[in-house]
LOSE-155858 format. One record per residue: residue in three letters; x, y, z of N, C-alpha, C in turn. Coordinates in steps of 0.001 Angstrom, whole numbers, plus 500000, padded with zeros to 6 digits. Each point is the difference from the previous one (the first is absolute). Layout:
REM LOSE-155858
alaXYZXYZXYZ...
//
This chain:
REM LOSE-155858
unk698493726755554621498923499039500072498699500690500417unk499786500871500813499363500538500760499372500966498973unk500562501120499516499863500611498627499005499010498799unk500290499096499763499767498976498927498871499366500311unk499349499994501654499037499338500500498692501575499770unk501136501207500483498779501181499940499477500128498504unk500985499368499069499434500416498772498871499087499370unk500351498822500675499021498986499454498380500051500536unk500297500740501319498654500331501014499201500873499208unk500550501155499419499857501320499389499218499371498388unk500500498781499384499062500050498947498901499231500462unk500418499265501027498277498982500451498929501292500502unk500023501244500125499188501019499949498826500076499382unk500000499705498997498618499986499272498768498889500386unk500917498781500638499183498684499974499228499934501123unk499455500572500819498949500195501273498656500766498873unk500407500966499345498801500622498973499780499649499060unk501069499396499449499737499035498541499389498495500463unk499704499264501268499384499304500568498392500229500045unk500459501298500355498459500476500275499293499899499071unk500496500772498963499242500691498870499674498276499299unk501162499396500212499464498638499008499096499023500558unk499764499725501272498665499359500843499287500828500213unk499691501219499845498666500763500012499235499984501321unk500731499747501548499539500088500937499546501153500814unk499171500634500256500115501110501552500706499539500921unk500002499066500472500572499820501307501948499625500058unk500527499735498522500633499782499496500792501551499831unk499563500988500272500581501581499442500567500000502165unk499383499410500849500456500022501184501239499485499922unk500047498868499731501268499173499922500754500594499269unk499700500620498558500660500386499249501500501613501086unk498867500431500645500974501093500630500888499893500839unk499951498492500922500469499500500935501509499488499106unk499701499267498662501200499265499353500429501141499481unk499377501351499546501080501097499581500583500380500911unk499783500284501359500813500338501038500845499183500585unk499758499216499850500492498510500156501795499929499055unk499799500555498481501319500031499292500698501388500304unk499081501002500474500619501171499938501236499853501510unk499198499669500781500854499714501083501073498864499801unk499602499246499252501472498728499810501136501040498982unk499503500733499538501107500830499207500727500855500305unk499450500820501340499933500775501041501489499435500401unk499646498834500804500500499338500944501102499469499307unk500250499909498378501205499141499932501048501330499029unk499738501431500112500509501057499831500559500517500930unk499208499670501247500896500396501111501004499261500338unk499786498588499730501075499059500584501355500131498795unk499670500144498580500579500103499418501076501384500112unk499302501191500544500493501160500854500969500054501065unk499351498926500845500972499706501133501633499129499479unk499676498720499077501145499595499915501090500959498963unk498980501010499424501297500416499228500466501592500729unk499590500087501217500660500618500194500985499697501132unk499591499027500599501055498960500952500935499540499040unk499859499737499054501264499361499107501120501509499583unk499012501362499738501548500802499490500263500800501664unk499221499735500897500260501129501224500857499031500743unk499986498490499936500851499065501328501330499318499505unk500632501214498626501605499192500016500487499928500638unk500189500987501507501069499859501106499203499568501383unk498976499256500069499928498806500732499031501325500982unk499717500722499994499351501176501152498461499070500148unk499242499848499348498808499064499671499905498828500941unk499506500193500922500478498139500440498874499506499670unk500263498645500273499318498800498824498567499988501237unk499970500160501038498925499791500631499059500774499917unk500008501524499241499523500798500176499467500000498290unk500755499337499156499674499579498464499222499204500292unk499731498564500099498992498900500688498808500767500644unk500560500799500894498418500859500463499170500631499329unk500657501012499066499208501071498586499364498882499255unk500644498954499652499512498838499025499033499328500347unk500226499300501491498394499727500346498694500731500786unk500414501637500046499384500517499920499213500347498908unk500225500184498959499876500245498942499371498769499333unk500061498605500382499508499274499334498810498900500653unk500239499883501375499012498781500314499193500815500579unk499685500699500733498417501285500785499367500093498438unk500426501168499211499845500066498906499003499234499254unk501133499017499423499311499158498941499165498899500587unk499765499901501055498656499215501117498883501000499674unk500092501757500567499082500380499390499120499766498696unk501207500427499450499943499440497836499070498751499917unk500410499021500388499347498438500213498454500443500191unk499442500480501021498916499896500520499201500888498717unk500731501204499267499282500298498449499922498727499151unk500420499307499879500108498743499503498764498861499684unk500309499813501413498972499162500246499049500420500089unk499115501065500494499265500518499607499233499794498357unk500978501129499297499956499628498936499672498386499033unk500240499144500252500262498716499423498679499705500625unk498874500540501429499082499183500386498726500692498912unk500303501020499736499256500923499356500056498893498644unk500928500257499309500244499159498945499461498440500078unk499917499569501152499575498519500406498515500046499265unk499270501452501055498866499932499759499167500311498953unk500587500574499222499779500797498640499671498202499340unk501627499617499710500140498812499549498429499279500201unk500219499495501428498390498779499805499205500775499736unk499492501214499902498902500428499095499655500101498829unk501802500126499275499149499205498741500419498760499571unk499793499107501063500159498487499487501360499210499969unk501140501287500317501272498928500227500287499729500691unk499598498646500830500279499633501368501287499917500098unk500832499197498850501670499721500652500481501059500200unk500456500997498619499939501125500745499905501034501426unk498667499729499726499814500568501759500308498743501306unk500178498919499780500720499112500904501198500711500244unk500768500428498956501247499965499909500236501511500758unk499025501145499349500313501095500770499586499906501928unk498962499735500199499547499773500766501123499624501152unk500966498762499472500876499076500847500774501077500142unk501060500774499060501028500608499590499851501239501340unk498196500524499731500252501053500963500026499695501297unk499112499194500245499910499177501391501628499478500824unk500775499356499363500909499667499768501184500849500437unk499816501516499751500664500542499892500189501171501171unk498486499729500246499742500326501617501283499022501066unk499617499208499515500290499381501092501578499639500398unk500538500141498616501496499830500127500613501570500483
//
């Protein structure tokens, strides 16, 4: 699953610069670097996890692994992390907010605007 999530991260790659290039913003190439770092690290992050479970799955046939110490690598590996990840995010999406109402799409930028805001906060 984890694998299948890095691969899907890996083609949304282009779409922070292919954003750019298609609203024609300056301030928009800011955001733009924040949402590329933004996927590079979600891909990052789900190679390693994908790393971790497969090698807990062929190293823990005879039970040496304990499960508390699996649970630990895992949410190590996943909630510090991808909170960081988040905050590229949102970022990103306010950038995009603002791009948006400049040229005239308010829902749009309602929508980014909320999403990043939003995303702070959860």
């Amino acid at each position: 699953m984890h694998l299948l999530l890095a691969l899907m991260y890996a083609m949304w790659l282009p779409l922070p610069i292919v954003l750019y290039r298609l609203l024609e913003s300056d301030l928009l190439l800011v955001g733009a670097v924040f949402g590329f770092v933004y996927l590079i690290l979600l891909v990052a992050g789900m190679v390693l996890q994908t790393g971790h479970l497969a090698y807990i799955s062929q190293h823990n046939e005879d039970g040496a692994i304990k499960d508390s110490y699996i649970n630990y690598m895992m949410a190590t590996l996943s909630h510090p992390y991808e909170g960081l990840v988040n905050v590229f995010k949102c970022i990103w999406a306010v950038f995009l907010g603002i791009t948006f109402f400049n040229n005239g799409e308010v829902l749009m930028a309602g929508l980014m605007f909320l999403f990043g805001l939003a995303s702070f906060i959860i």
